[in-house]
N, CA, C and O atoms as a DFTB+ gen file, in Angstrom:
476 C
 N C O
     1  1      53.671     146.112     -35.020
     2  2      52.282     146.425     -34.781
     3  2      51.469     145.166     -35.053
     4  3      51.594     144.618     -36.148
     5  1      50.732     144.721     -34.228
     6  2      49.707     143.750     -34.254
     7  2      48.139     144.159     -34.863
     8  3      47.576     145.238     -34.681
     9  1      47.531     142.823     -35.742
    10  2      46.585     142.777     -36.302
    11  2      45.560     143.365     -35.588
    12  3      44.598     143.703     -36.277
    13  1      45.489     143.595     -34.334
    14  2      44.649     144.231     -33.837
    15  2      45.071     145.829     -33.220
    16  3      44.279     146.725     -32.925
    17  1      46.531     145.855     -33.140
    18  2      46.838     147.740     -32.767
    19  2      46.856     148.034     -34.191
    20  3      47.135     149.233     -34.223
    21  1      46.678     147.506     -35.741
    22  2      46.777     148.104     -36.885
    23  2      44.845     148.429     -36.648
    24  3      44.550     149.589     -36.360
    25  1      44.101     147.772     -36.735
    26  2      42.587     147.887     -36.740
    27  2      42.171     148.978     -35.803
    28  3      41.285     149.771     -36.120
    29  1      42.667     149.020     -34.890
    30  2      42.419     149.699     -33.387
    31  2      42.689     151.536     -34.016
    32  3      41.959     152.507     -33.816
    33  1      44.183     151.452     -34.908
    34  2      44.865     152.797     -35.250
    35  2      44.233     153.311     -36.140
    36  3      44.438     154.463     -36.523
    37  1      42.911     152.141     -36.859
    38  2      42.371     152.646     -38.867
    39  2      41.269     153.207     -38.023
    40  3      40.480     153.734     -38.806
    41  1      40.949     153.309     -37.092
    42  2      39.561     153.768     -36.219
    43  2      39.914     154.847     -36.019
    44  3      38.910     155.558     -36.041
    45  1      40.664     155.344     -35.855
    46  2      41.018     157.036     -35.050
    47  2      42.152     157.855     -36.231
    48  3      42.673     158.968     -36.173
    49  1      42.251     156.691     -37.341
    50  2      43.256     157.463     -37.858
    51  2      43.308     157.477     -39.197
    52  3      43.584     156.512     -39.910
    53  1      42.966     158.887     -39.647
    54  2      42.420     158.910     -41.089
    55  2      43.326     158.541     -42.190
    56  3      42.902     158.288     -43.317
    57  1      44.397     158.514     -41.912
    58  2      45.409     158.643     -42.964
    59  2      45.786     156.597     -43.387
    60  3      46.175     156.013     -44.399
    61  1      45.375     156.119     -41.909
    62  2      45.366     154.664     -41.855
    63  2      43.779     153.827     -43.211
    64  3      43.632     152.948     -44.060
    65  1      43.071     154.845     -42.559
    66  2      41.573     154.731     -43.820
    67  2      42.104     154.899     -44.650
    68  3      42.394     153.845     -45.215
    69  1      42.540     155.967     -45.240
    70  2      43.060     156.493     -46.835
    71  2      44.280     155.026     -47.591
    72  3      44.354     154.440     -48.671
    73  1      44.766     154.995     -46.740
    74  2      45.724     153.690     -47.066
    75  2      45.241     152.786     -47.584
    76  3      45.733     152.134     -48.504
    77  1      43.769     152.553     -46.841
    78  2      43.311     151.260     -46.988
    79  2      42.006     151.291     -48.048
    80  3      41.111     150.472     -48.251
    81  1      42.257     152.403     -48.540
    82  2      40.767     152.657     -49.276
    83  2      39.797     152.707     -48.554
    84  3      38.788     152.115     -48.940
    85  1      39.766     153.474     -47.182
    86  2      38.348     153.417     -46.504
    87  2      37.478     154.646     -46.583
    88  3      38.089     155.672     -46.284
    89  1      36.381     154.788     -46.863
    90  2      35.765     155.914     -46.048
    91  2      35.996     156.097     -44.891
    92  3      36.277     155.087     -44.246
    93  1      35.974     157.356     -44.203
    94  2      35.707     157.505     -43.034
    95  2      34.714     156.822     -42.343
    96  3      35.056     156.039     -41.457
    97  1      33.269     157.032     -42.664
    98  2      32.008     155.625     -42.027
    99  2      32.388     154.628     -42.752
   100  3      31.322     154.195     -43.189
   101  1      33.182     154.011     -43.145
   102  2      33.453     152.801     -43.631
   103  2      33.739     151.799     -41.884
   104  3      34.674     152.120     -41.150
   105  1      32.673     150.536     -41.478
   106  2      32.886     149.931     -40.678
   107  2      34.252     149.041     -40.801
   108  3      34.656     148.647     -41.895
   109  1      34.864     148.788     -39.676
   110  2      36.113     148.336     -39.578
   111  2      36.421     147.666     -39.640
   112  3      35.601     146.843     -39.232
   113  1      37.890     146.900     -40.162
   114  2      37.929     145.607     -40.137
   115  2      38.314     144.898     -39.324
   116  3      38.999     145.321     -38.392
   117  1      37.944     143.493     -39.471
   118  2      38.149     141.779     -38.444
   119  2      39.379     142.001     -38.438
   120  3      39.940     142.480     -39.423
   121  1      40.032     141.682     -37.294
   122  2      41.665     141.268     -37.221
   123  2      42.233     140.393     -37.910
   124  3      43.266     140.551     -38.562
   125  1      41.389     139.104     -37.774
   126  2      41.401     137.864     -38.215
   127  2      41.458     137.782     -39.615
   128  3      42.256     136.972     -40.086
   129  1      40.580     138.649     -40.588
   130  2      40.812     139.008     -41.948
   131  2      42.183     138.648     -42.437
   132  3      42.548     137.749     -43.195
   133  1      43.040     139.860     -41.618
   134  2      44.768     140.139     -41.816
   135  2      45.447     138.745     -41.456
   136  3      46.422     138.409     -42.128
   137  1      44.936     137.808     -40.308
   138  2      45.802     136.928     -40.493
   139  2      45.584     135.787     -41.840
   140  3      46.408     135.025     -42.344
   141  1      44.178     136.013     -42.164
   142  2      43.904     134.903     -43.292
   143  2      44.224     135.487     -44.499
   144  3      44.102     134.732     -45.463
   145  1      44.626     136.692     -44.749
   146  2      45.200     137.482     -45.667
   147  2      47.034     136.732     -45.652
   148  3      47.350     135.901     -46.504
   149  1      47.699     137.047     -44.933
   150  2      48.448     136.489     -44.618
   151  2      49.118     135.384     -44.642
   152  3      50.323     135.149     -44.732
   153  1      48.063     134.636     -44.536
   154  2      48.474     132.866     -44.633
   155  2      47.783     132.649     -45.650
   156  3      47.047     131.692     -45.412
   157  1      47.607     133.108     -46.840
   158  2      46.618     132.577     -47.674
   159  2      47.390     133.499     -49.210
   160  3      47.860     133.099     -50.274
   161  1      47.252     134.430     -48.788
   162  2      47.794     134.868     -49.763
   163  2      49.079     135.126     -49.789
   164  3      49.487     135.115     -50.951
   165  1      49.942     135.367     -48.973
   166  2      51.903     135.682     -48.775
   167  2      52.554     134.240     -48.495
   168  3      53.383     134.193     -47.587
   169  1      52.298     133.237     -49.086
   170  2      52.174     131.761     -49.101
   171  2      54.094     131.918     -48.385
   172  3      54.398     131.368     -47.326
   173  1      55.149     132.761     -49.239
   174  2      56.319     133.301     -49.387
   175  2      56.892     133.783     -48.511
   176  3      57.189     134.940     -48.809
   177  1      57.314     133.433     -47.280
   178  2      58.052     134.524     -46.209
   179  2      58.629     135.656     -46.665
   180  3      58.754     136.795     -46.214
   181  1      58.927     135.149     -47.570
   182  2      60.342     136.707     -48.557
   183  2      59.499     137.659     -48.793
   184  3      59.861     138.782     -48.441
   185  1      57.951     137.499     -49.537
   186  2      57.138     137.888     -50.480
   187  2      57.075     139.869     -49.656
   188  3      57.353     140.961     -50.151
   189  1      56.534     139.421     -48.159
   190  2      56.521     141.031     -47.698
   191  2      57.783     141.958     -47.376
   192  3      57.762     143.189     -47.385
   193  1      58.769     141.235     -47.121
   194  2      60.137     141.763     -47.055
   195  2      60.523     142.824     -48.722
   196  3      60.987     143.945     -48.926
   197  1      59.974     141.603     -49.670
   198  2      60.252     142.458     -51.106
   199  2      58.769     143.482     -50.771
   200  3      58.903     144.638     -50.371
   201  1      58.114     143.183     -50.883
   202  2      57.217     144.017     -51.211
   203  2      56.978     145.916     -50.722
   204  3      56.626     146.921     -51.340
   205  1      57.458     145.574     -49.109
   206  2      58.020     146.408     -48.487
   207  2      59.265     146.972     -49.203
   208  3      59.098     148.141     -49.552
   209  1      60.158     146.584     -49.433
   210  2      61.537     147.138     -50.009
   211  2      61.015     147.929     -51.381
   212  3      61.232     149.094     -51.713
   213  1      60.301     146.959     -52.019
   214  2      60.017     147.896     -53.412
   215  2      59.471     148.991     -53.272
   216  3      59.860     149.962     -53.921
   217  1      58.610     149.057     -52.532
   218  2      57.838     150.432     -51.969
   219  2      58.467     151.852     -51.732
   220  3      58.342     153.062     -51.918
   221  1      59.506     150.489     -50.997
   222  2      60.442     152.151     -50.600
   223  2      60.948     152.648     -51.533
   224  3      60.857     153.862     -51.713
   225  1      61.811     151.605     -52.621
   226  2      62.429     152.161     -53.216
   227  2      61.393     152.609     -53.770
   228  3      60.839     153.195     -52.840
   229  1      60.746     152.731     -54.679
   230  2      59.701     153.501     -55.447
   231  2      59.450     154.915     -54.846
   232  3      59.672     155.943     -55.486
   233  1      58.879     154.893     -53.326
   234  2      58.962     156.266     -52.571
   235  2      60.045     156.915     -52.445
   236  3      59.947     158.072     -52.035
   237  1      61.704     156.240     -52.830
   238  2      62.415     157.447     -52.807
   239  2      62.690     157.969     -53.892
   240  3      63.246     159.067     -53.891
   241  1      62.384     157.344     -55.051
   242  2      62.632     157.498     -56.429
   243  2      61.914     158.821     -56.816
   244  3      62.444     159.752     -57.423
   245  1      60.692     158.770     -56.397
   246  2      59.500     159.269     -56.809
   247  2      59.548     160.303     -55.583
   248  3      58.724     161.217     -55.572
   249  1      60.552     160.177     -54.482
   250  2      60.613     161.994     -53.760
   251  2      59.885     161.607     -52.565
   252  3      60.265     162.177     -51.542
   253  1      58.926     160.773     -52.442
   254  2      58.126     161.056     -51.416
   255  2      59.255     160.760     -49.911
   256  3      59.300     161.588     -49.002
   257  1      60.068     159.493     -49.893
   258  2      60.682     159.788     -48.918
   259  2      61.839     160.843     -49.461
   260  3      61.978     161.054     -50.665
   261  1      62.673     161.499     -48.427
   262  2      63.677     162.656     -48.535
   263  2      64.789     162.092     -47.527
   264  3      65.826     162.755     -47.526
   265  1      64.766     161.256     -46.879
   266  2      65.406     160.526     -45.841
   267  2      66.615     159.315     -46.417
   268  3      66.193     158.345     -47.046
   269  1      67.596     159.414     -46.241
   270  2      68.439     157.809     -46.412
   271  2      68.207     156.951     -45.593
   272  3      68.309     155.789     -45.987
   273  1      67.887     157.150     -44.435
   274  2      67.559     155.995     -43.030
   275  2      66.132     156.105     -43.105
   276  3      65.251     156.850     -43.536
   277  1      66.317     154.934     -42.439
   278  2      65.196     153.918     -42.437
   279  2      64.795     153.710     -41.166
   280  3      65.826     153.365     -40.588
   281  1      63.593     153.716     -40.110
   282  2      63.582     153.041     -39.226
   283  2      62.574     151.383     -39.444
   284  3      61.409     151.355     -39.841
   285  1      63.135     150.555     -39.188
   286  2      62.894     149.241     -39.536
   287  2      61.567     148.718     -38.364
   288  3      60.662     147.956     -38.705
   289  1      61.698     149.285     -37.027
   290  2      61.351     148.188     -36.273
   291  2      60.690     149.542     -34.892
   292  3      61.620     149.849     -34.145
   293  1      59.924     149.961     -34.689
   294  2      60.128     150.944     -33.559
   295  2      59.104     150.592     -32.460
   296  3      58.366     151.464     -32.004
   297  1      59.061     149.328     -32.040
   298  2      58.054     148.818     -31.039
   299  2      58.977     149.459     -29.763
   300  3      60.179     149.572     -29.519
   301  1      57.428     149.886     -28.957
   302  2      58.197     150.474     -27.325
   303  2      58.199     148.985     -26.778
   304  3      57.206     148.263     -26.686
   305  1      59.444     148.678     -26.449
   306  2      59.286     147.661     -24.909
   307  2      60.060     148.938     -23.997
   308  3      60.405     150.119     -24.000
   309  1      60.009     147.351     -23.050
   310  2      60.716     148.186     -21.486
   311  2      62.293     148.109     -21.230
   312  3      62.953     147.129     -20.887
   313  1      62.727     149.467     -21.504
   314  2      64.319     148.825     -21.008
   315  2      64.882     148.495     -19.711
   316  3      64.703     149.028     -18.616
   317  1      65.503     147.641     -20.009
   318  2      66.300     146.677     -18.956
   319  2      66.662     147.141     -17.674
   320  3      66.536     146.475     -16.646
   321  1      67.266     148.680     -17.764
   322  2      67.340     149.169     -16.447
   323  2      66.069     150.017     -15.909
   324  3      65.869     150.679     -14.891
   325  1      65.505     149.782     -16.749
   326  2      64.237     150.582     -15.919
   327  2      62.662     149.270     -15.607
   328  3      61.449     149.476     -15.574
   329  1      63.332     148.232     -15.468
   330  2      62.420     147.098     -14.953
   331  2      62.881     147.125     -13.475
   332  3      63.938     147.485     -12.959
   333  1      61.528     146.532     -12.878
   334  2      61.356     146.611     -11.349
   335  2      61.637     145.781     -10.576
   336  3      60.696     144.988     -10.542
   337  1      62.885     145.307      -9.501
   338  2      63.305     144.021      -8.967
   339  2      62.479     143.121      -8.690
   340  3      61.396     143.404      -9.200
   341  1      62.435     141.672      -7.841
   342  2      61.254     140.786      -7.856
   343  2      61.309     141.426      -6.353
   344  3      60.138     141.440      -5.974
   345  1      61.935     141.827      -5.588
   346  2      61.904     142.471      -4.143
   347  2      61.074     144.120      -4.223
   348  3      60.300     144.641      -3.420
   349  1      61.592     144.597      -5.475
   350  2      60.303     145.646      -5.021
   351  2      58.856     145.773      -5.255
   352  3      58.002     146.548      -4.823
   353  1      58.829     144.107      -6.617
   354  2      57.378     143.641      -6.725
   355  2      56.861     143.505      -5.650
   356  3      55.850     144.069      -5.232
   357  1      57.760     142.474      -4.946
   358  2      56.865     141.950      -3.418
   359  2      56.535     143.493      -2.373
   360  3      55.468     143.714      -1.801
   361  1      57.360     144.100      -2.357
   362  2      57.192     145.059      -1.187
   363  2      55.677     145.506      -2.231
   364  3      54.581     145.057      -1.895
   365  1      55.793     146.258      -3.263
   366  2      54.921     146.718      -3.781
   367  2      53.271     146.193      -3.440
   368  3      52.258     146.844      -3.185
   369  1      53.512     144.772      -3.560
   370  2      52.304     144.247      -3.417
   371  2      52.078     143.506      -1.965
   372  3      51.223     142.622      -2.005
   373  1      52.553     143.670      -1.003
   374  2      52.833     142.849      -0.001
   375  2      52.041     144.843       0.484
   376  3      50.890     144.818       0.919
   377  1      52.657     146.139       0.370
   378  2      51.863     146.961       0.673
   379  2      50.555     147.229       0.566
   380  3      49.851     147.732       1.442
   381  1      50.115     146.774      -0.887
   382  2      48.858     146.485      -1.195
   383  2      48.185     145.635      -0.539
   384  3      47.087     145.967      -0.093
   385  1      48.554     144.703      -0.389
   386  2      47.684     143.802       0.847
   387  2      47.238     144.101       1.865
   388  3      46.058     144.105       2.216
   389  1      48.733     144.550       2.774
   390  2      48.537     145.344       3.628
   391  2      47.343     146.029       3.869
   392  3      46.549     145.496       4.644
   393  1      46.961     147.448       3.199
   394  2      46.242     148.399       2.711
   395  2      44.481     147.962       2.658
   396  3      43.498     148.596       3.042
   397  1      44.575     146.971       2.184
   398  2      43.174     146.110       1.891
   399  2      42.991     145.429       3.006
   400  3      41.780     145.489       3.216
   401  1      43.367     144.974       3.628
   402  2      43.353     144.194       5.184
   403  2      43.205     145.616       6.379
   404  3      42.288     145.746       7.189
   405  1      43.901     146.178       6.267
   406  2      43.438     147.625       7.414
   407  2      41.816     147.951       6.729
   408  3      40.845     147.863       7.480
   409  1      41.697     148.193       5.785
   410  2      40.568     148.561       5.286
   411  2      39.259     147.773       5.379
   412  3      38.084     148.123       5.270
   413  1      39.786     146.711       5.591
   414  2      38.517     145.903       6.126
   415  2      38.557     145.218       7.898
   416  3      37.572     144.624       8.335
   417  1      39.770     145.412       8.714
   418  2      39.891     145.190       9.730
   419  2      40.941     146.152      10.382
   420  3      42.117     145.798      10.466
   421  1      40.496     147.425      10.866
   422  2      41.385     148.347      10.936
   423  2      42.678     147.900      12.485
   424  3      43.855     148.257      12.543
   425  1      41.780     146.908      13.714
   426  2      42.852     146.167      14.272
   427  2      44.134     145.513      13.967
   428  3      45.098     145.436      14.729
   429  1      44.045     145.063      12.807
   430  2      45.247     144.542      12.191
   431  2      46.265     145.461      12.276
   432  3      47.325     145.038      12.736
   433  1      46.208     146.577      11.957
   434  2      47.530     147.920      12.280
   435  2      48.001     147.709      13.408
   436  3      49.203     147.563      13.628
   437  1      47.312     147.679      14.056
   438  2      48.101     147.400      15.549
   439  2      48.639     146.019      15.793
   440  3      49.836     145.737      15.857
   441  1      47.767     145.298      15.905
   442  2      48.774     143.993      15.983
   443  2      49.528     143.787      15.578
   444  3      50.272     143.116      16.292
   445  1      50.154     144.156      13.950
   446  2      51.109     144.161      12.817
   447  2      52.095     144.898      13.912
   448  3      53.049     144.248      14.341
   449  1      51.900     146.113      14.326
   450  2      53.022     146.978      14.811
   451  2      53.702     146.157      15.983
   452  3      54.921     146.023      16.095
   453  1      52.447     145.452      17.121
   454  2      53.266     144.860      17.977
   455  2      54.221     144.016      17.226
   456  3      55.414     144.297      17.103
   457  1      53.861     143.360      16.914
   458  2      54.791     141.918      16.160
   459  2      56.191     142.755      15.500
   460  3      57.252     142.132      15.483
   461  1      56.166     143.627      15.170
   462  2      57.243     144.484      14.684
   463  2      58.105     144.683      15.972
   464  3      59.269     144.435      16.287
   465  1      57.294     145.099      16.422
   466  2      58.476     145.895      18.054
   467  2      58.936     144.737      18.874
   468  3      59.872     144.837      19.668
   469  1      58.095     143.351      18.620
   470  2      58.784     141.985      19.312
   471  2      59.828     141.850      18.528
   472  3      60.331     140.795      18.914
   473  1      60.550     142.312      17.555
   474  2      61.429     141.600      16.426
   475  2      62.732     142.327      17.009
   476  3      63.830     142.138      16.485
């Protein structure tokens, strides 16, 4: 999650306020804050790795988690087989063109078609 989808989520999401000590009308914070938070104070690459770990352990000690697994990392990307060839980009957008050109010169349909039936 990025400094700005964490800010974006404390806006709509109360439990993200409560975390952070916010009121609800509490105005929101700079993105930029978090990165100078960051570089200023976690001087330590290790420093959030522990800090994170202790947490947990503390939350399972103390019950709040009930879970042995962990999910570490759960960003959506796009999987691999469900990305779109560079051939059906082009058709994709080569239709779009298309589409916008009839729409402003509806002759073009036809001429397009002859040139087709010469082929």
């Amino acid at each position: 999650m990025s400094d700005g989808d964490l800010v974006e989520r404390a806006q709509v999401d109360m439990s993200f306020k409560y975390f952070l000590a916010m009121a609800p009308e509490d105005d929101d914070i700079d993105p930029s804050l978090l990165a100078y938070f960051r570089r200023k104070r976690l001087k330590d690459p290790n420093l959030l790795d522990f800090l994170i770990g202790k947490t947990v352990e503390f939350a399972l000690e103390k019950g709040v988690i009930q879970s042995k697994s962990l999910i570490l990392d759960a960003t959506h990307t796009k999987a691999r087989y469900n990305q779109t060839s560079p051939q059906e980009v082009l058709r994709s957008r080569s239709k779009n063109v298309r589409k916008m050109i009839y729409s402003i010169d509806e002759s073009m349909k036809k001429k397009r078609a002859q040139i087709i039936e010469i082929r």
